[in-house]
C-alpha positions in Angstrom: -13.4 -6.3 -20.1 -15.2 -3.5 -18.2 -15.4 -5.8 -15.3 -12.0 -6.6 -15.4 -11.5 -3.1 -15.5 -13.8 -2.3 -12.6 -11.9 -5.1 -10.0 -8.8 -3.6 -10.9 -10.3 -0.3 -9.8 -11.8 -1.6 -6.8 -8.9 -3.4 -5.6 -6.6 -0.8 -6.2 -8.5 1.1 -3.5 -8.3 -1.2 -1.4 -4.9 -1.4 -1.1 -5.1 2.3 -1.0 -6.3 2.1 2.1 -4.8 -1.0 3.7 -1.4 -0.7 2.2 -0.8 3.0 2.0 2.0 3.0 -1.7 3.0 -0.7 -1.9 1.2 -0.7 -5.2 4.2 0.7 -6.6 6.2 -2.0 -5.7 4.4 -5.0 -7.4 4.1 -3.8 -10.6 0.3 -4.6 -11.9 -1.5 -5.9 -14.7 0.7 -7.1 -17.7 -0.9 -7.8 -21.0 1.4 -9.5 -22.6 1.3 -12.9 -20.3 -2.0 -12.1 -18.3 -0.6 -11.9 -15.0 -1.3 -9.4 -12.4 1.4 -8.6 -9.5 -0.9 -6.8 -7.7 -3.7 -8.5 -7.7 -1.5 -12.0 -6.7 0.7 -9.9 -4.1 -2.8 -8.9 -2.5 -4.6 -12.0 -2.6 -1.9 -13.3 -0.1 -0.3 -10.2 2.0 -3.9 -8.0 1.5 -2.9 -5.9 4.8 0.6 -4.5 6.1 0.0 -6.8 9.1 -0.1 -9.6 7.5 3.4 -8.8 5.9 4.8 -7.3 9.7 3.3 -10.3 12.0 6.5 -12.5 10.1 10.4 -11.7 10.9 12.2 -9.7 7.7 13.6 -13.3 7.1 10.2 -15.1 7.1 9.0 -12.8 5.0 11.8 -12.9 2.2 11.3 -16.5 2.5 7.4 -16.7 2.0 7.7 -13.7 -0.5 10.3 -15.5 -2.6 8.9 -18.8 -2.5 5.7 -17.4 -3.7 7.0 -15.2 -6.5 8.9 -18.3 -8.0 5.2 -20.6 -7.9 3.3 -17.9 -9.6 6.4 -17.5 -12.7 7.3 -14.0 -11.3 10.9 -12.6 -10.6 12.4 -13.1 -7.1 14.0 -9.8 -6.0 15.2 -10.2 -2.3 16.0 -6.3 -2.8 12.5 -5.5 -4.0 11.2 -7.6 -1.1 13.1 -5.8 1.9 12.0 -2.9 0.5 8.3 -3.8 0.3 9.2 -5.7 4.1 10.4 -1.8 5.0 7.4 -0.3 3.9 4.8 -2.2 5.9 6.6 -1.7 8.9 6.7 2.1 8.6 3.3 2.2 6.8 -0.2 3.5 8.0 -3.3 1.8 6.9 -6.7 4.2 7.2 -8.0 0.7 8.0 -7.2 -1.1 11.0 -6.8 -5.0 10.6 -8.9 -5.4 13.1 -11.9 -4.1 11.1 -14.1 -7.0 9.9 -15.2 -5.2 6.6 -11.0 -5.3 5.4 -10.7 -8.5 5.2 -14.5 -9.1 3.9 -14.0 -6.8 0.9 -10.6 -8.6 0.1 -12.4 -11.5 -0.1 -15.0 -10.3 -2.4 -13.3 -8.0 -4.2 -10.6 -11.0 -5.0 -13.4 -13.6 -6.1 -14.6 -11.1 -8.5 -11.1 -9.8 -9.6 -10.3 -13.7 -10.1 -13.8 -14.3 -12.4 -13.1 -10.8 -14.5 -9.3 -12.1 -15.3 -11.0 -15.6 -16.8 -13.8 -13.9 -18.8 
């Protein structure tokens, strides 16, 4: 449990810094069926770029699709309005930075391995 507890940490500052209040948006770790919005939400769109480099449309598209294979809601309002926010948002870390990406993917492997334990 206190690793669990320490990825969740981590990656919440991580998207603290590359996705300046989207983590108000999917909601995070539920306890009753184990799933983590958050978490899942990151693991695909982990920057605002990776949300603003698709049309509004592609975006709802990829968003919703996604939603429904993980068992989550699909909220075409909740999704313009996450869409909205990463086009008006500003990362402390550019994209561009090798290390972002790098500590998504680390961070993620061991956010993965502390939900299983």
């Amino acid at each position: 449990m206190r690793m669990h507890v320490e990825s969740v940490l981590e990656l919440t500052h991580l998207v603290d810094y590359t996705m300046p209040k989207i983590k108000t948006m999917p909601k995070g770790w539920n306890e009753t069926n184990g799933k983590d919005k958050l978490g899942d939400f990151a693991e695909e769109y982990w920057y605002y770029d990776n949300i603003t480099k698709k049309s509004e449309e592609q975006f709802i598209d990829s968003y919703l699709k996604r939603a429904k294979k993980k068992g989550y809601h699909q909220s075409q309002d909740k999704t313009v309005r996450i869409y909205a926010l990463a086009k008006e948002g500003i990362p402390t870390i550019s994209s561009d930075t090798p290390s972002a990406k790098c500590w998504y993917r680390r961070q993620y492997g061991c956010y993965e391995k502390s939900i299983t334990l």
